[in-house]
MDAnalysis code that builds the backbone (N, CA, C; Angstrom):
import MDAnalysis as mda
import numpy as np

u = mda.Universe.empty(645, n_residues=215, atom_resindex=np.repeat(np.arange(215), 3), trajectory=True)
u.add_TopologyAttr("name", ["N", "CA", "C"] * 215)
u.add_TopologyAttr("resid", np.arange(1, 216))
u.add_TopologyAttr("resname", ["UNK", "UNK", "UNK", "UNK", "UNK", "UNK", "UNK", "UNK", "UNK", "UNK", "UNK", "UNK", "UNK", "UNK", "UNK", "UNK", "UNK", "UNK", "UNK", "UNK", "UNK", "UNK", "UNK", "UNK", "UNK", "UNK", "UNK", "UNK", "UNK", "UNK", "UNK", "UNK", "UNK", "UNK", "UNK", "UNK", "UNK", "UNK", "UNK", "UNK", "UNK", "UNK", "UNK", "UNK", "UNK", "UNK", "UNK", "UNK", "UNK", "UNK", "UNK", "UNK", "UNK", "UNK", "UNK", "UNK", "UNK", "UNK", "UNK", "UNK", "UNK", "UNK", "UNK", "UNK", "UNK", "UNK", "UNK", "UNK", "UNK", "UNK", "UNK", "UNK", "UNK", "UNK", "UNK", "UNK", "UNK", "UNK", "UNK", "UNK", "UNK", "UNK", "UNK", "UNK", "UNK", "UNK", "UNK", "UNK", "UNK", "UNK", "UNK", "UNK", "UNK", "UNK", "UNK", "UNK", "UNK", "UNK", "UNK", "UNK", "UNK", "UNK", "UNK", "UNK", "UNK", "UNK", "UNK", "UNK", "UNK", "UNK", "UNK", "UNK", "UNK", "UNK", "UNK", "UNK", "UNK", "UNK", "UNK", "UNK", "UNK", "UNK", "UNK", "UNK", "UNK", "UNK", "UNK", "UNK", "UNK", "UNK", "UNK", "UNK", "UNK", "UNK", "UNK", "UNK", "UNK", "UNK", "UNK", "UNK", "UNK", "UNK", "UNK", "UNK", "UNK", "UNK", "UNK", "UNK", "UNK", "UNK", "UNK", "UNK", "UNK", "UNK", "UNK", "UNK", "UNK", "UNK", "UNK", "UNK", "UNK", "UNK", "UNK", "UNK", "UNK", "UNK", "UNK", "UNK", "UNK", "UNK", "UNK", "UNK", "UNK", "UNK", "UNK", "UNK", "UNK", "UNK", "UNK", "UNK", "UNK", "UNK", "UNK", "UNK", "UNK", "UNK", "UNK", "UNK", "UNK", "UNK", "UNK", "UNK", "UNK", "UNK", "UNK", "UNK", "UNK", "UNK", "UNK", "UNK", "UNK", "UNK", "UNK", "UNK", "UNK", "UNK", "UNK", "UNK", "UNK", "UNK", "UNK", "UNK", "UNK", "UNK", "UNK"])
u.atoms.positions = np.array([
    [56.159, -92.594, 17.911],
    [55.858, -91.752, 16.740],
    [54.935, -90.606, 17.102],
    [54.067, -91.125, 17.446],
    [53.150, -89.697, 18.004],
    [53.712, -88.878, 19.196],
    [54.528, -88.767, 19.836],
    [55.536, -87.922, 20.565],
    [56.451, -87.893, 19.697],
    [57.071, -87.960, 19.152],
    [57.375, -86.779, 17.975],
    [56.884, -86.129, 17.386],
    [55.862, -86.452, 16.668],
    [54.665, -85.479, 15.925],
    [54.383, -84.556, 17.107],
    [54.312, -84.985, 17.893],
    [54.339, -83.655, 18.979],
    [55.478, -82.310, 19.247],
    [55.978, -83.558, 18.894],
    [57.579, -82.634, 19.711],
    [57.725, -81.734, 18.328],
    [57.857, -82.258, 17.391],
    [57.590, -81.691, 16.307],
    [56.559, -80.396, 15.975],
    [55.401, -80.857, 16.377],
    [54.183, -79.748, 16.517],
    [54.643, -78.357, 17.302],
    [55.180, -78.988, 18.518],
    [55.514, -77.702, 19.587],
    [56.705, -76.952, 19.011],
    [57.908, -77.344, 17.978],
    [58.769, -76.791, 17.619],
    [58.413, -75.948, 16.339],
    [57.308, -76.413, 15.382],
    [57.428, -75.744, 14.771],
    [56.486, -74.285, 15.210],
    [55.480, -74.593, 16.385],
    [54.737, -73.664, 17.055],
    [55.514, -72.488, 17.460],
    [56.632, -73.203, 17.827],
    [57.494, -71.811, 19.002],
    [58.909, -71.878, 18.272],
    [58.755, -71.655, 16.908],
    [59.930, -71.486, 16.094],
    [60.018, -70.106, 15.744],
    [61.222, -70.077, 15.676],
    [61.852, -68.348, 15.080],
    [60.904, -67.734, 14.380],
    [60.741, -68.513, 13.367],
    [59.371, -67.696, 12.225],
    [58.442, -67.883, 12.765],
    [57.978, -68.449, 13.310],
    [56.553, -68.438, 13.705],
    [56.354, -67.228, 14.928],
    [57.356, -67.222, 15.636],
    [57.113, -66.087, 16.301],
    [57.262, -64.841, 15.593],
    [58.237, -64.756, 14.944],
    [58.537, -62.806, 13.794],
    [56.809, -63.240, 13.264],
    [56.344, -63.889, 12.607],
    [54.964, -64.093, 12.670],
    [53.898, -63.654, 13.138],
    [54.077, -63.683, 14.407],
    [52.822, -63.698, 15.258],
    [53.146, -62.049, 15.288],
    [54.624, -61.924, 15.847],
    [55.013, -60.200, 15.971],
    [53.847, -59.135, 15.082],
    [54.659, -60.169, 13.766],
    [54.178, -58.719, 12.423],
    [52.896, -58.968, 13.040],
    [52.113, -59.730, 12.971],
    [50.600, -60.112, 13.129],
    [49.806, -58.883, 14.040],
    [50.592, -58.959, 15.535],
    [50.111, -58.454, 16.241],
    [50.359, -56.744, 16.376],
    [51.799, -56.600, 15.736],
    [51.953, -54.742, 15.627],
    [50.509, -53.904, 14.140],
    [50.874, -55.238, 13.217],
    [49.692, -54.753, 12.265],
    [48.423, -54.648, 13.280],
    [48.033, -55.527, 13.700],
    [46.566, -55.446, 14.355],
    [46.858, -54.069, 15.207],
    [47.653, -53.929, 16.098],
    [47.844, -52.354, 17.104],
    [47.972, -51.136, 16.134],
    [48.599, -51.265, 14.890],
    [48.351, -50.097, 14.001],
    [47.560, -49.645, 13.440],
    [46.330, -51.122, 13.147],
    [45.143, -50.851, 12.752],
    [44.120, -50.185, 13.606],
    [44.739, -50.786, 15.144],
    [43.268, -49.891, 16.115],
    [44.219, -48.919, 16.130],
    [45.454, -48.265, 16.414],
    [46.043, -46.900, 16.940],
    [44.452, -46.117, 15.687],
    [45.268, -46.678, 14.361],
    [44.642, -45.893, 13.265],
    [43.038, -45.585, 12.985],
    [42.322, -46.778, 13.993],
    [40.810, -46.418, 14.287],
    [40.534, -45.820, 15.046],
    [41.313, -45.889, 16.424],
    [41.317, -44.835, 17.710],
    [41.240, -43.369, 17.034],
    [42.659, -43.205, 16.459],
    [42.982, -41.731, 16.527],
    [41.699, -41.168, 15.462],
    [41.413, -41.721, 14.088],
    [40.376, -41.717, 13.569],
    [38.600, -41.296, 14.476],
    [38.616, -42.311, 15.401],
    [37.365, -41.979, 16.770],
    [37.495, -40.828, 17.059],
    [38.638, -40.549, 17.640],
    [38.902, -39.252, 18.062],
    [39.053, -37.942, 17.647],
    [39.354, -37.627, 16.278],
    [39.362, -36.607, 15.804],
    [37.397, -36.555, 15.770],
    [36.729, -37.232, 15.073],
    [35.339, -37.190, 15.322],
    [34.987, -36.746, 16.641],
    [35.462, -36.622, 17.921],
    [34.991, -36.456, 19.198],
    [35.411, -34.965, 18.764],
    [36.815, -34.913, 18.721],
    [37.000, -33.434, 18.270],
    [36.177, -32.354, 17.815],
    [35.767, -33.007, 16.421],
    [35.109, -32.289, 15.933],
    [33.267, -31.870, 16.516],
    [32.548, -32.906, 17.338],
    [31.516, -33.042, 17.485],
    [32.245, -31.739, 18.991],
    [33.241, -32.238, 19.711],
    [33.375, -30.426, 21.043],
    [33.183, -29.474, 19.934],
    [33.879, -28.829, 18.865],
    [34.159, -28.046, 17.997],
    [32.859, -27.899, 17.901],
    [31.533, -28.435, 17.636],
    [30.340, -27.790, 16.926],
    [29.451, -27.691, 18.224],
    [30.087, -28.121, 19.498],
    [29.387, -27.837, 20.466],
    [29.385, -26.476, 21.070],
    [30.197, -26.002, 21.124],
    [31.363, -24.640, 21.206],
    [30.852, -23.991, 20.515],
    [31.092, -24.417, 19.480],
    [29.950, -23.100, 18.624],
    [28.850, -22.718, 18.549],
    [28.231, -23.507, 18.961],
    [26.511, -23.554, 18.944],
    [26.345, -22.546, 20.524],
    [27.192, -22.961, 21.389],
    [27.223, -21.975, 22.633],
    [27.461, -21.108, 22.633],
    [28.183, -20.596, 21.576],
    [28.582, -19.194, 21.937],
    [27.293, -18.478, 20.644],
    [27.132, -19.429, 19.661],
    [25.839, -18.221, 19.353],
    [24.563, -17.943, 19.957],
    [24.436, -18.857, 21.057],
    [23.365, -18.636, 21.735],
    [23.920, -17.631, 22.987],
    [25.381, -17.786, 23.135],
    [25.511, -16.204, 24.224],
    [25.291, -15.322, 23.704],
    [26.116, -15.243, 22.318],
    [25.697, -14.068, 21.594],
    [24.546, -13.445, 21.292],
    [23.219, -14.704, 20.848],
    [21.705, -13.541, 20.959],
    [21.876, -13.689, 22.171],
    [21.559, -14.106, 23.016],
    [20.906, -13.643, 24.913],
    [21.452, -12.535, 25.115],
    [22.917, -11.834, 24.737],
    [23.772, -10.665, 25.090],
    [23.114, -9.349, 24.282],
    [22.366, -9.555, 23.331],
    [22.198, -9.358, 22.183],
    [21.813, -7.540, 22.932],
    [22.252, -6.275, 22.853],
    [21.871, -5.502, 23.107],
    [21.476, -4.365, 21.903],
    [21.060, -4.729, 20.751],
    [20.551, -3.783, 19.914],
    [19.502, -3.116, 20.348],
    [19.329, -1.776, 19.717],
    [18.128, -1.101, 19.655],
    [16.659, -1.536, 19.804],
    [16.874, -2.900, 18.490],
    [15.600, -3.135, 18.204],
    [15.038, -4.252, 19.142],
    [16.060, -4.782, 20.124],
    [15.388, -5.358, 21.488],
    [14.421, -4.525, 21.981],
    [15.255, -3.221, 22.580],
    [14.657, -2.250, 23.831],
    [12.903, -1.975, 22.877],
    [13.135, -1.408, 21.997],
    [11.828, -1.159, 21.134],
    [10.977, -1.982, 20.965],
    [11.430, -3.027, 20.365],
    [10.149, -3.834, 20.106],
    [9.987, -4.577, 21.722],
    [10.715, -4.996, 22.595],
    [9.814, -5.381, 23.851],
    [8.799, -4.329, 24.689],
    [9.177, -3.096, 24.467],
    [8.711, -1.853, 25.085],
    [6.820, -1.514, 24.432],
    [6.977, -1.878, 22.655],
    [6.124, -1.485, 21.612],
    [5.258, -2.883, 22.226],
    [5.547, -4.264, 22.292],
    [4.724, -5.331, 22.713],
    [4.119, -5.046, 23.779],
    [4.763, -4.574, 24.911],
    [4.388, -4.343, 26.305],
    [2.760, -3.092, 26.317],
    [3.242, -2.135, 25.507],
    [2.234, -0.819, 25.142],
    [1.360, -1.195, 24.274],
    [1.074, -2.390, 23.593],
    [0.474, -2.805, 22.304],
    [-0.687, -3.440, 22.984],
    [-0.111, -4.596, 24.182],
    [-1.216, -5.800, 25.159],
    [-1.905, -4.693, 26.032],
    [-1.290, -3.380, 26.108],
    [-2.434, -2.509, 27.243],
    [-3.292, -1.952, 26.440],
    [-2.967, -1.574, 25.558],
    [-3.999, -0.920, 24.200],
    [-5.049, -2.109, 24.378],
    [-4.869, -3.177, 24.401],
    [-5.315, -4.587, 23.806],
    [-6.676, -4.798, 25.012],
    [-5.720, -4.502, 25.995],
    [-6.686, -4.468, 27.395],
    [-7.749, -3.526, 27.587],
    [-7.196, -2.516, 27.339],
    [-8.499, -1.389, 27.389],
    [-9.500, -1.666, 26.261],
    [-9.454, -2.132, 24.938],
    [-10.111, -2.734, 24.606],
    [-11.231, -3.529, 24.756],
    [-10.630, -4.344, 25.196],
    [-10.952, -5.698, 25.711],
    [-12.098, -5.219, 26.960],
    [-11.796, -3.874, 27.519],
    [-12.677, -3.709, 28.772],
    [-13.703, -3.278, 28.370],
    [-13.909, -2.591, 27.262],
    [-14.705, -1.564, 26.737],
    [-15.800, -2.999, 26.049],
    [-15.135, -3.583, 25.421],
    [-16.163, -4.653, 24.826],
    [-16.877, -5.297, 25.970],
    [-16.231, -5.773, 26.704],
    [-16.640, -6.405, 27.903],
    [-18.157, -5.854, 28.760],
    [-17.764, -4.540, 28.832],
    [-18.470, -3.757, 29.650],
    [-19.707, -3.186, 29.039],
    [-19.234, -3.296, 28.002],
    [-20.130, -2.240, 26.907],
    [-20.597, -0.890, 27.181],
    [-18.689, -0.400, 27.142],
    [-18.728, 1.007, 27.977],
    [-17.491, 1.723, 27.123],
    [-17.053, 2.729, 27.228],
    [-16.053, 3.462, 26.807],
    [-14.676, 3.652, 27.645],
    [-13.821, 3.024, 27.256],
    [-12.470, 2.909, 27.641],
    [-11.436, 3.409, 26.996],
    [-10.976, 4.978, 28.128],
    [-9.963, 5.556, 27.785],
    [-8.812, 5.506, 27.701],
    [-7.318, 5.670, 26.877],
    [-6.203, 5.540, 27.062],
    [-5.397, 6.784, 27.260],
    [-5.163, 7.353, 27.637],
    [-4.557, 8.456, 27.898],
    [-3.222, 8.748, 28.330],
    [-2.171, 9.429, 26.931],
    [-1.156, 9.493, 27.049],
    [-0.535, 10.936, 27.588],
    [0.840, 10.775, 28.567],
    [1.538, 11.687, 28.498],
    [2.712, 11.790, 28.230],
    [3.266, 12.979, 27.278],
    [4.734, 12.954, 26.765],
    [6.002, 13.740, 27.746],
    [4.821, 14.168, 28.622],
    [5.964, 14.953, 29.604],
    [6.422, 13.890, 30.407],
    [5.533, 13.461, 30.952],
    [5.452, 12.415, 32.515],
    [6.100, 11.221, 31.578],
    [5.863, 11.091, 30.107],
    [6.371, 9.597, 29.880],
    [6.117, 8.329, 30.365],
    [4.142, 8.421, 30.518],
    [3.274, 7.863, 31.118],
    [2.068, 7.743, 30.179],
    [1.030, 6.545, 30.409],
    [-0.186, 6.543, 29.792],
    [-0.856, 5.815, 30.757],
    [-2.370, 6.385, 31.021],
    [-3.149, 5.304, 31.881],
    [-4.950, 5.057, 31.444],
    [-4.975, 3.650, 31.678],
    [-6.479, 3.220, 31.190],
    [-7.574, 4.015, 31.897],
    [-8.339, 4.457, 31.677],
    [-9.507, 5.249, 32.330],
    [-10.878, 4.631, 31.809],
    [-11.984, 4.659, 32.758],
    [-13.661, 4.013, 32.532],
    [-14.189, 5.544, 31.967],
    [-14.041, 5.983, 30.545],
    [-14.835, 7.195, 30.510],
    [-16.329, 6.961, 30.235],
    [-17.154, 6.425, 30.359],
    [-18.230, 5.888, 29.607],
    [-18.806, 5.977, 30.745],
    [-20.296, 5.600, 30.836],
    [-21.361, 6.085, 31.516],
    [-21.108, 5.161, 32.783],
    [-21.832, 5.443, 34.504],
    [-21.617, 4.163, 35.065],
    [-20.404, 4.045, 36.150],
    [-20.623, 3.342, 37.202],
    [-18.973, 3.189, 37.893],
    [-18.679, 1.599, 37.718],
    [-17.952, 1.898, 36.845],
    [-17.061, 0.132, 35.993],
    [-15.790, 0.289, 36.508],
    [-15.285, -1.385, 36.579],
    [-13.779, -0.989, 36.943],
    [-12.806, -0.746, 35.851],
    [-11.487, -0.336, 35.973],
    [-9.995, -0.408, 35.659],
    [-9.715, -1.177, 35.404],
    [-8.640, -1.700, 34.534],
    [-7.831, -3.325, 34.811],
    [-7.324, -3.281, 35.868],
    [-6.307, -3.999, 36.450],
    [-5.702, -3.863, 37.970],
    [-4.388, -4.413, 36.869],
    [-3.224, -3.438, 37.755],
    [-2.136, -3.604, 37.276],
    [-1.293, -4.622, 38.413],
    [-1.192, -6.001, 38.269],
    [-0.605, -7.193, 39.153],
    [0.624, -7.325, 39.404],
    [1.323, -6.705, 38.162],
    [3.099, -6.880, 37.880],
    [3.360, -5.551, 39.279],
    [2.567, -4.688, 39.582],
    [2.947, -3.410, 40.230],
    [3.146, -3.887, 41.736],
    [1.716, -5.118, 42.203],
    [1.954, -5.586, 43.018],
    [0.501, -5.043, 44.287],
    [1.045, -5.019, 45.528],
    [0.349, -4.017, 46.401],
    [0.659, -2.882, 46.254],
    [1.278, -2.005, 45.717],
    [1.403, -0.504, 45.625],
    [1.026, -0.028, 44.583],
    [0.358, -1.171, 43.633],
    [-0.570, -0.249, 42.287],
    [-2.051, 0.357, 43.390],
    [-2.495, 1.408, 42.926],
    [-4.071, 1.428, 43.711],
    [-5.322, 0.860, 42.391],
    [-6.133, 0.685, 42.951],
    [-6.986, -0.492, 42.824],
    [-8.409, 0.113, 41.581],
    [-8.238, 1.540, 41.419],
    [-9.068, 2.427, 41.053],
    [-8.232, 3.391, 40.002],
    [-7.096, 3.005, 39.562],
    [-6.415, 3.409, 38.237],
    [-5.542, 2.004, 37.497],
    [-4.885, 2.612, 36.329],
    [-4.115, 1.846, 35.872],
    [-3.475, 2.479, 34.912],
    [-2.122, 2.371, 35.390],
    [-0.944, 3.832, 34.899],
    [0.312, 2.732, 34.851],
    [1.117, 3.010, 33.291],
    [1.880, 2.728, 32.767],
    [3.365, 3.769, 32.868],
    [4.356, 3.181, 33.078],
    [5.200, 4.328, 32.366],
    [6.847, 3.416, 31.674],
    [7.149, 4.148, 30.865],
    [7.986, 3.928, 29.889],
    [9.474, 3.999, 30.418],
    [9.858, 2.837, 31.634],
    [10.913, 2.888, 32.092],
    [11.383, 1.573, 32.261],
    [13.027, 1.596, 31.762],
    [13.509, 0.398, 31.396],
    [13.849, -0.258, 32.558],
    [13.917, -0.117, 34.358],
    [14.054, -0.516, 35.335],
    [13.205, -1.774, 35.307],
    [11.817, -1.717, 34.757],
    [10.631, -2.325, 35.240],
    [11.153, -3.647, 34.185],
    [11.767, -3.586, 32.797],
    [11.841, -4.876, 31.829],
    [13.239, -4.867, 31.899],
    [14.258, -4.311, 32.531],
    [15.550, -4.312, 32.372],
    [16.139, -4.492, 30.716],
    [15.777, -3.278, 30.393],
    [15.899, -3.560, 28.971],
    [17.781, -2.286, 28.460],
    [18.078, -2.558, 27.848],
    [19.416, -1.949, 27.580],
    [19.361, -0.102, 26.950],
    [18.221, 0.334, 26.808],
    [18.134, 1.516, 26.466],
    [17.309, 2.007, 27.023],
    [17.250, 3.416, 27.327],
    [15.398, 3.853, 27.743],
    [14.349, 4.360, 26.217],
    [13.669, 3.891, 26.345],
    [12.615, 3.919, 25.093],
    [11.431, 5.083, 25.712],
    [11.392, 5.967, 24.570],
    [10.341, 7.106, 25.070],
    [9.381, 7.183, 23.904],
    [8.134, 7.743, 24.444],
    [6.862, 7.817, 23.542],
    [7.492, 9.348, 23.290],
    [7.504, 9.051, 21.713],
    [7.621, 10.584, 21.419],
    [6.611, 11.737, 20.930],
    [5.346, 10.693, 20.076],
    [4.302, 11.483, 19.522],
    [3.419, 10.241, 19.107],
    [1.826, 10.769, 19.450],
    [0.793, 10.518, 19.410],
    [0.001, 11.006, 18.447],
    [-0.419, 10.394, 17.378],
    [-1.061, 10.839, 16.463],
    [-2.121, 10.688, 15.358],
    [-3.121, 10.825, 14.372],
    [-3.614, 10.832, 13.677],
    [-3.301, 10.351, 12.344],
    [-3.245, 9.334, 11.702],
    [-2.006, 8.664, 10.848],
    [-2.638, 9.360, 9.290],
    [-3.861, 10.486, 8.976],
    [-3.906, 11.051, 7.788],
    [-4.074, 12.037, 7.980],
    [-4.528, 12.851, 9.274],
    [-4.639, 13.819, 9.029],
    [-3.049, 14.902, 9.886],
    [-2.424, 13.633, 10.547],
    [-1.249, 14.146, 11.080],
    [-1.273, 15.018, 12.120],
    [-2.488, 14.783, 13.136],
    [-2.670, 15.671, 13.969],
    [-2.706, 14.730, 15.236],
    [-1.814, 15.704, 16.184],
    [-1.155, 15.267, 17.448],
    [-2.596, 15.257, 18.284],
    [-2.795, 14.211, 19.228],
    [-3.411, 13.761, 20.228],
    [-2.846, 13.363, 21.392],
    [-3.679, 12.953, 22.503],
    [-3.386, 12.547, 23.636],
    [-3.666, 11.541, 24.339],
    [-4.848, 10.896, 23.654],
    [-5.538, 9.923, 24.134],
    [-6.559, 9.199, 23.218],
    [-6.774, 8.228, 23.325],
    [-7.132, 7.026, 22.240],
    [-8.199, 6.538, 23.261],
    [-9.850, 6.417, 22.678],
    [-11.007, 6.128, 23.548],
    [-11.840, 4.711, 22.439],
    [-11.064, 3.681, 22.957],
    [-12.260, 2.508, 22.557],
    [-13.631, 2.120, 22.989],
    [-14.709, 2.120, 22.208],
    [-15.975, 2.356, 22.617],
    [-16.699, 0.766, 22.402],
    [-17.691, 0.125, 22.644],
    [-18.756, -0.710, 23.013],
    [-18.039, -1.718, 21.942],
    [-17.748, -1.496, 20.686],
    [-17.815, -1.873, 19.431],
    [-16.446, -2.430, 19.270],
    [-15.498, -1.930, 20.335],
    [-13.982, -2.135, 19.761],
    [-12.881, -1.108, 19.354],
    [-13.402, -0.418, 18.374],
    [-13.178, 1.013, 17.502],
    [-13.189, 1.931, 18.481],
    [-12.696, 2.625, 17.327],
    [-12.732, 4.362, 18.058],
    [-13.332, 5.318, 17.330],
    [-14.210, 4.991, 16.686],
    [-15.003, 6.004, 15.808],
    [-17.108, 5.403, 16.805],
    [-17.685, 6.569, 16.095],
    [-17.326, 7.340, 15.561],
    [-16.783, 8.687, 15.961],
    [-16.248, 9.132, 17.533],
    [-15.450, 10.287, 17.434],
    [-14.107, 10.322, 17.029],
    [-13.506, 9.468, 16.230],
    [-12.172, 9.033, 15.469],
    [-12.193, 8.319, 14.822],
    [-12.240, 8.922, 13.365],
    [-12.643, 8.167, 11.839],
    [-11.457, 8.053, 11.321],
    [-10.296, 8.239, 11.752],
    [-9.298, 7.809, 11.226],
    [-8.315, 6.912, 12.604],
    [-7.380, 5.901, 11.685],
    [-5.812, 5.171, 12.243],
    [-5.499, 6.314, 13.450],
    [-5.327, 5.891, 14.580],
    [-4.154, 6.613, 15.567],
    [-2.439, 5.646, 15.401],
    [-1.778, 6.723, 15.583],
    [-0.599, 5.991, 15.712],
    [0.685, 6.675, 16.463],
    [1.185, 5.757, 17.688],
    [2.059, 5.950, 18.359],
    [3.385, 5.795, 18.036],
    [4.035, 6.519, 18.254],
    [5.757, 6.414, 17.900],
    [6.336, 6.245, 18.870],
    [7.397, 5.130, 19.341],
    [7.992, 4.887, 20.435],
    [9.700, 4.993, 19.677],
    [10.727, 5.708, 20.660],
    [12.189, 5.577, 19.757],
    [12.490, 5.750, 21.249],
    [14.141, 5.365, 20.769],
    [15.198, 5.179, 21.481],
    [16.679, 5.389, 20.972],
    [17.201, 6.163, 21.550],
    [18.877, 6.588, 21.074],
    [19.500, 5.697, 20.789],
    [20.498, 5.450, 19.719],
    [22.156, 4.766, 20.416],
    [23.349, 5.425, 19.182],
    [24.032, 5.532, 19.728],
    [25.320, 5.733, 19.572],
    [25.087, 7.364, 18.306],
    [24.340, 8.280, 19.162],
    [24.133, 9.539, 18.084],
    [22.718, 9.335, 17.410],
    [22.069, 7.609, 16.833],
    [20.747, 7.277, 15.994],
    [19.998, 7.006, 16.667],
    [18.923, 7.570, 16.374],
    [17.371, 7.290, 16.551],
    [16.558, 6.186, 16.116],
    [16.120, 5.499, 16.408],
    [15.340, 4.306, 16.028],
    [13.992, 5.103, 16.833],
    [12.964, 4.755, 15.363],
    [11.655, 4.782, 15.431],
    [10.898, 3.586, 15.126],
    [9.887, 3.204, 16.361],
    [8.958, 2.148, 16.344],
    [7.367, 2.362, 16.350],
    [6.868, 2.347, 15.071],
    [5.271, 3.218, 14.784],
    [4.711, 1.613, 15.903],
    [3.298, 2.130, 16.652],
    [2.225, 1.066, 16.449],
    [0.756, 2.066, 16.141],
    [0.303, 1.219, 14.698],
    [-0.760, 1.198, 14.426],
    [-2.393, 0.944, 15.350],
    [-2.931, 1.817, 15.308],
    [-4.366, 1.371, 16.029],
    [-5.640, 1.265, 14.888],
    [-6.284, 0.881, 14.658],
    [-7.325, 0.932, 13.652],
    [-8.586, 1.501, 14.244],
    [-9.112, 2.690, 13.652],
    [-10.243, 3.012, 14.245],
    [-11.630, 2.296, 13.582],
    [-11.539, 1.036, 12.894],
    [-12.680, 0.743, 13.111],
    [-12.922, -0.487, 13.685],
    [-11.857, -1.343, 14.053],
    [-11.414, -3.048, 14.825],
    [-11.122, -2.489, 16.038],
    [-10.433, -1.174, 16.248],
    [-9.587, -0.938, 17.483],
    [-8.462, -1.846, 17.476],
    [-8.201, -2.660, 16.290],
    [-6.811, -3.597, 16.881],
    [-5.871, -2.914, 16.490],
    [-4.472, -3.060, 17.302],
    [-3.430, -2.857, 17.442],
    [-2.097, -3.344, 16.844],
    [-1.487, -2.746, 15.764],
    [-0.216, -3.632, 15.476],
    [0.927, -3.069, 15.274],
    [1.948, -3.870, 15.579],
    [3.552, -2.787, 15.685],
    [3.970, -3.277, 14.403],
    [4.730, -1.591, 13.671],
    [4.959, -1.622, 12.574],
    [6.573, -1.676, 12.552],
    [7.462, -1.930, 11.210],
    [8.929, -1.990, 11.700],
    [9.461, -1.316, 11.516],
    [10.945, -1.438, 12.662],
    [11.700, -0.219, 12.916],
    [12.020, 0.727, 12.113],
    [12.108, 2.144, 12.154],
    [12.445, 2.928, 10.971],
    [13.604, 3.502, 11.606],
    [14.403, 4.361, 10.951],
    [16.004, 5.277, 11.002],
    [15.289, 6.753, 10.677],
])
């Protein structure tokens, strides 16, 4: 009796239906993962898709060649030397000149004040700066910048009168032989337009700040 119940057991195990059985069983289960797979995968899809994109807007600023690059890195660069001569004049407790030119498209720090004080030393220049000036000039070789940016006018911000040179004294300021704002205009061409970049000087802080781009 119990070898039959066996024999029995194993037949109905490995019977016709029981196998179409197991079949359906097992194509449902493979349709269910195909259908979770392909499901996984469109998600992978989509996560390249937002990777891709995120790369190319970051080529896009790094490429980024507008106007208001060349300007405002040029206006920062001319803003920290203002900042410096400053900075020497307090230091020293002496008079520190800035002195611009629109021909040469140059400006350099000078010790006008009583005394033999030093210069800043210009480091980015290397060994071929000399050791007893410190002279700037407004060329895009030096920041590899996409336009050339020129100082166009130097000036008096109320009474509108053109200058050449900006002298911070003991105090910071530039008074009292300059009771009023100086202010520099830096622009640069493109495509026919002018872009203008003011920086502000304050004659009684001597601080320095860049104002935004104008047309």
């Amino acid at each position: 009796m119990q070898k039959f119940h066996q024999n029995e057991y194993q037949w109905q195990k490995y019977s016709p239906a029981s196998m179409s059985k197991r079949q359906a069983n097992l194509l449902r289960a493979n349709q269910c993962y195909s259908s979770e797979r392909a499901a996984f995968t469109l998600v992978e899809l989509l996560i390249v898709i937002m990777l891709i994109s995120i790369l190319l807007s970051v080529a896009l600023v790094s490429t980024e060649t507008s106007p208001s690059h060349s300007l405002e890195t040029t206006a920062r660069a001319v803003a920290a030397d203002l900042r410096l001569a400053r900075s020497y004049a307090i230091k020293f407790n002496s008079e520190y000149t800035v002195r611009f030119s629109l021909d040469s498209q140059s400006y350099e720090i000078q010790h006008t004040g009583s005394g033999n004080l030093p210069v800043p030393q210009d480091h980015l220049a290397g060994t071929a700066a000399a050791s007893d000036k410190y002279i700037k000039q407004f060329q895009i070789q030096s920041m590899n910048l996409p336009d050339q940016v020129s100082l166009r006018q130097v000036q008096l911000k109320t009474s509108e009168t053109n200058v050449s040179d900006l002298a911070f004294g003991p105090q910071g300021g530039t008074g009292p032989g300059r009771n009023e704002d100086t202010v520099l205009i830096l622009s640069t061409v493109r495509n026919g337009t002018t872009f203008y970049i003011p920086i502000t000087i304050s004659w009684i802080t001597g601080q320095a700040w860049i104002e935004d781009i104008q047309i």
